[in-house]
mmCIF file of the C-alpha atoms, coordinates in Angstrom:
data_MODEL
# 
_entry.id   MODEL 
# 
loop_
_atom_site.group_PDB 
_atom_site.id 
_atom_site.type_symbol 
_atom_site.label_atom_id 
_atom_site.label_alt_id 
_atom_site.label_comp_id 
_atom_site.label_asym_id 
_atom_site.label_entity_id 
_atom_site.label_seq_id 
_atom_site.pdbx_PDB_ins_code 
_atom_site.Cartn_x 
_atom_site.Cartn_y 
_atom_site.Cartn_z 
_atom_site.occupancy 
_atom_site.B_iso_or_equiv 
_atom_site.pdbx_formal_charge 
_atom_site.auth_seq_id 
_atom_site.auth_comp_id 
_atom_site.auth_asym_id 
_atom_site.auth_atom_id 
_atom_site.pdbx_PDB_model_num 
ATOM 1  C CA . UNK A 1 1  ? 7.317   -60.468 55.021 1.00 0.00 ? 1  UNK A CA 1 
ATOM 2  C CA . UNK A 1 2  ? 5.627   -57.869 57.688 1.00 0.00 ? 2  UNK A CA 1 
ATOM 3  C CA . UNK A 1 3  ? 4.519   -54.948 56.286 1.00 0.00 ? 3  UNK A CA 1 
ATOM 4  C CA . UNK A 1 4  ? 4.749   -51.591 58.691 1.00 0.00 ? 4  UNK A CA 1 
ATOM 5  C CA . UNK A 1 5  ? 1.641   -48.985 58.717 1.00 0.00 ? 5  UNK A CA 1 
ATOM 6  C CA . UNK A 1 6  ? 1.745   -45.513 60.446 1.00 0.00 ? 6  UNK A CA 1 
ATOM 7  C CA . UNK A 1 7  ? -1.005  -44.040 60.636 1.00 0.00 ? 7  UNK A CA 1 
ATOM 8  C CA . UNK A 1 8  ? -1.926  -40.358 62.553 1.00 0.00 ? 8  UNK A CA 1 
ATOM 9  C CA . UNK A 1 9  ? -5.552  -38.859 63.379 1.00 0.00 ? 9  UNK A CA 1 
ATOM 10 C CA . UNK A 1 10 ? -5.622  -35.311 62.708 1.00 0.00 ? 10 UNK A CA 1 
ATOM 11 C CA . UNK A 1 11 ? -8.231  -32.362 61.971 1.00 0.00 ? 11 UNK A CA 1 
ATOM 12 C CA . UNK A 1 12 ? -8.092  -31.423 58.356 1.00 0.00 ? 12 UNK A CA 1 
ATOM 13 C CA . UNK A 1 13 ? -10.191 -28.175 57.083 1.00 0.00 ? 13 UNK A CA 1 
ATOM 14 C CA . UNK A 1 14 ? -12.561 -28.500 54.004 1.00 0.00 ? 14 UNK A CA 1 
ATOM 15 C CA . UNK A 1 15 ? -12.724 -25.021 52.082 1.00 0.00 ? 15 UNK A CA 1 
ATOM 16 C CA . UNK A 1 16 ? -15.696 -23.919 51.249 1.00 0.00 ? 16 UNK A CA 1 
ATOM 17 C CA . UNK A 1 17 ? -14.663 -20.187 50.332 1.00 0.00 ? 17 UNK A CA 1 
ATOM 18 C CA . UNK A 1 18 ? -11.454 -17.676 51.225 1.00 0.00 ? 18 UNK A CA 1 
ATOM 19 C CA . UNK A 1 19 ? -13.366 -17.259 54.458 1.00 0.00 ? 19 UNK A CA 1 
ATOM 20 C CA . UNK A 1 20 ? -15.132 -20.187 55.560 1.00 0.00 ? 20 UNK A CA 1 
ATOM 21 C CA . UNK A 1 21 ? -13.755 -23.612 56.442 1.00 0.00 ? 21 UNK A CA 1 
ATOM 22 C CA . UNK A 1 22 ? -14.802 -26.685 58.793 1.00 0.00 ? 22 UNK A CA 1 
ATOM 23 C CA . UNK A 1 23 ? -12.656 -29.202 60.489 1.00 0.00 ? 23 UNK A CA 1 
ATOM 24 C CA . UNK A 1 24 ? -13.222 -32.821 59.419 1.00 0.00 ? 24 UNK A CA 1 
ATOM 25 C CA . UNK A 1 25 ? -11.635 -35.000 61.581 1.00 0.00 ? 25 UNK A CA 1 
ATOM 26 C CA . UNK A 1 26 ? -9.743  -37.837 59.612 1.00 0.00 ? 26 UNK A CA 1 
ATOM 27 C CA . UNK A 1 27 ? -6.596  -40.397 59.928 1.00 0.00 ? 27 UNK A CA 1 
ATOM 28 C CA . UNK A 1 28 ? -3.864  -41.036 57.563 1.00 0.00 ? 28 UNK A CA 1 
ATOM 29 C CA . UNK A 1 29 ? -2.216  -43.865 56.535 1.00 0.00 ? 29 UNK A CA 1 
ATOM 30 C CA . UNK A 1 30 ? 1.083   -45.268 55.211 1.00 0.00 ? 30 UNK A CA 1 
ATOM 31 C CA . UNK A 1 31 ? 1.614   -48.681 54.361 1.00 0.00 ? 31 UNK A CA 1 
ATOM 32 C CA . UNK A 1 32 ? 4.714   -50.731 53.580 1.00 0.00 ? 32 UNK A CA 1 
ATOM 33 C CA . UNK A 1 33 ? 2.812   -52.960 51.076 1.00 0.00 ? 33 UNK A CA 1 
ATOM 34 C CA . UNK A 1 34 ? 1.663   -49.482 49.301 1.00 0.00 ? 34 UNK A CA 1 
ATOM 35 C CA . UNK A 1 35 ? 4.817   -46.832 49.053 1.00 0.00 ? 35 UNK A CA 1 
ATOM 36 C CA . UNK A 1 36 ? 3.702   -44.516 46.529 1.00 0.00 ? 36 UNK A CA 1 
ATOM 37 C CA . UNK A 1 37 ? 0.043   -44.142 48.629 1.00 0.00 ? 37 UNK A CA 1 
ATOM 38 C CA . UNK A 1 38 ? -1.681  -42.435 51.749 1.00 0.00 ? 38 UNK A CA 1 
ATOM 39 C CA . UNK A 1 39 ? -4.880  -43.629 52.564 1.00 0.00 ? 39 UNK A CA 1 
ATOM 40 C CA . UNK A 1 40 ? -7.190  -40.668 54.495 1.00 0.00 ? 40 UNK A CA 1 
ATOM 41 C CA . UNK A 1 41 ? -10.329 -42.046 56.278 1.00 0.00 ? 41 UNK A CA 1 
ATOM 42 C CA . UNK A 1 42 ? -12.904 -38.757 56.604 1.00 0.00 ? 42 UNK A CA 1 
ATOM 43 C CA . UNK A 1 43 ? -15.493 -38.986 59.167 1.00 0.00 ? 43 UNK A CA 1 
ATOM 44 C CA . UNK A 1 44 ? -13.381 -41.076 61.436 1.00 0.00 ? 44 UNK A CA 1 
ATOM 45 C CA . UNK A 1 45 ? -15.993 -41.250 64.288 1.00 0.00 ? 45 UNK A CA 1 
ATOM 46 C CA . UNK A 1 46 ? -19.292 -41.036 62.052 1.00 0.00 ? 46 UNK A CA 1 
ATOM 47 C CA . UNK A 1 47 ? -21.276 -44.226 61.230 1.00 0.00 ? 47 UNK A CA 1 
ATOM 48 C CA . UNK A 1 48 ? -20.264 -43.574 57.083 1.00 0.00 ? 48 UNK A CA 1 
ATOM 49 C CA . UNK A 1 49 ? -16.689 -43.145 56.971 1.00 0.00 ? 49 UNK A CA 1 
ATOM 50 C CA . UNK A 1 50 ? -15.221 -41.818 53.739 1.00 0.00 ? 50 UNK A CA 1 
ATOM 51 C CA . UNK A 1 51 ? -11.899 -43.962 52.427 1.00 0.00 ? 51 UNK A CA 1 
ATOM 52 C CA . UNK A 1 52 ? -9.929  -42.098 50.197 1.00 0.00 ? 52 UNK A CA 1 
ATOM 53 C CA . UNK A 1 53 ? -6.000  -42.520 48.594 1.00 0.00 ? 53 UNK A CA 1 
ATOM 54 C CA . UNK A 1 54 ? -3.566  -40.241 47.047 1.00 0.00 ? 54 UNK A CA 1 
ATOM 55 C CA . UNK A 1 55 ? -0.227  -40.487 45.571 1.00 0.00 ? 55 UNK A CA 1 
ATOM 56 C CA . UNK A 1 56 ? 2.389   -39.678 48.932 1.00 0.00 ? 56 UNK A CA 1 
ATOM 57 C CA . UNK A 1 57 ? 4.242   -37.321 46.613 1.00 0.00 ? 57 UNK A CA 1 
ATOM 58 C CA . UNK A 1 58 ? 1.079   -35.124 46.945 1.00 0.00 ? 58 UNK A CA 1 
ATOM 59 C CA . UNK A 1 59 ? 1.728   -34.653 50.685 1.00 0.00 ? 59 UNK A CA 1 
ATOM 60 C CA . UNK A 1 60 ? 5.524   -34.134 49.971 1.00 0.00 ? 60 UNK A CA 1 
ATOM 61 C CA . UNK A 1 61 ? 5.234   -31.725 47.272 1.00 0.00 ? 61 UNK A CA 1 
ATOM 62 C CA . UNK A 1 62 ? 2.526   -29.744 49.531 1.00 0.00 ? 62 UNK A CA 1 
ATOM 63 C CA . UNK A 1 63 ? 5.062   -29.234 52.256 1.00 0.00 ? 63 UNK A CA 1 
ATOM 64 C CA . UNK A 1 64 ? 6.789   -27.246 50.503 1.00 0.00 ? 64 UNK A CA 1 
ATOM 65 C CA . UNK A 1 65 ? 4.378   -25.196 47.900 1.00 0.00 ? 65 UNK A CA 1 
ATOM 66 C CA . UNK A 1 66 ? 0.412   -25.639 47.090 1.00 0.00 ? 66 UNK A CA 1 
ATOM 67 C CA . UNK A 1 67 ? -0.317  -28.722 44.930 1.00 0.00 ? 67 UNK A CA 1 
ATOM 68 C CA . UNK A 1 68 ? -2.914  -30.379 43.588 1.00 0.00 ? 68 UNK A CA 1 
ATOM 69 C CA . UNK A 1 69 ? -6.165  -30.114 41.705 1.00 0.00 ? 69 UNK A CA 1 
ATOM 70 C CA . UNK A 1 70 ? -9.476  -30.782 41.968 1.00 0.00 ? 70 UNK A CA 1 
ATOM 71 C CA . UNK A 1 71 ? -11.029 -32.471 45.338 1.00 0.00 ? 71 UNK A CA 1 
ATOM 72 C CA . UNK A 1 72 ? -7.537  -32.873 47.079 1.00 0.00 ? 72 UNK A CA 1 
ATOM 73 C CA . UNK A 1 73 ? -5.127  -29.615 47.286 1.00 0.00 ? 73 UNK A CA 1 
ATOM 74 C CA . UNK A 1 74 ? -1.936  -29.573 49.923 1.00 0.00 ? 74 UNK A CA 1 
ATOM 75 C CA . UNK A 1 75 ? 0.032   -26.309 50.751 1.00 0.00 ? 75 UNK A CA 1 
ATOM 76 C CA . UNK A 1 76 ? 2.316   -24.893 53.673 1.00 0.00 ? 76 UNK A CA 1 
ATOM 77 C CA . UNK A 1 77 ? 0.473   -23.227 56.326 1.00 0.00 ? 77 UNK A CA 1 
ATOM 78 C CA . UNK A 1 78 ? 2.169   -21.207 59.166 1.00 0.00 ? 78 UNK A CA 1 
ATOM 79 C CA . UNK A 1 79 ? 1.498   -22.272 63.133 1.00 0.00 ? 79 UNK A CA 1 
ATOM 80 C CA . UNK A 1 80 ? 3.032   -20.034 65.515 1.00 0.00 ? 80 UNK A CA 1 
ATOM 81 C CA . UNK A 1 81 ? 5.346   -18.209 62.824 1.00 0.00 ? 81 UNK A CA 1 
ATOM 82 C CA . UNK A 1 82 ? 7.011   -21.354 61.582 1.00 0.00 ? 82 UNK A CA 1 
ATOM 83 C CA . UNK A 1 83 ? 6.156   -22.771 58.967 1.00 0.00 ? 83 UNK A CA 1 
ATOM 84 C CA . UNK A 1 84 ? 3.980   -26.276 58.759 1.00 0.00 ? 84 UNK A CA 1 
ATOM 85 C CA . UNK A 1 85 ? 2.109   -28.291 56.951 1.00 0.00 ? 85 UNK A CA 1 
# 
C-alpha cells in the first residue's frame, strides 16, 4: 500500500509576550500511515532542526477557537479582515 504525505513550509510566530513575537520558519506534515498526527520540523534551514508531532485535531480545533496548552497553542487569526488560521 502507498502511503500519501502533504507537507507545506510556512512561517510560524513563537510568543514570547502580548507584544513580541519572531517568525520561525518550519514545514508541516501529514501522513497517510499516521492520520491522527502532524509532524512540524522548526528550523527548517538551520544545521539542528527541531522534529516535533501533535495530534491533527489540535490544528482543527484551532481553526476555529484557541486550543491547546503548554508549548503548542493554535487559534484563528485575521489576514486582510477574513478570518485565517
Amino acid at each position: 500500500m502507498q502511503h500519501t504525505v502533504v507537507e507545506r513550509e510556512l512561517e510560524l510566530n513563537l510568543i514570547l509576550s502580548p507584544e513580541r513575537s519572531i517568525p520561525v520558519p518550519a514545514r508541516l506534515a501529514y501522513r497517510s500511515d499516521d492520520p491522527y498526527a502532524v509532524h512540524v520540523v522548526f528550523h527548517i534551514n538551520s544545521e539542528f532542526p527541531v522534529h516535533w508531532t501533535f495530534a491533527r485535531d489540535l490544528l482543527v480545533e484551532g481553526v476555529f477557537r484557541p486550543c491547546g496548552h503548554g508549548d503548542v497553542r493554535v487559534w484563528p487569526t485575521k489576514s486582510g479582515g477574513a478570518a485565517s488560521s
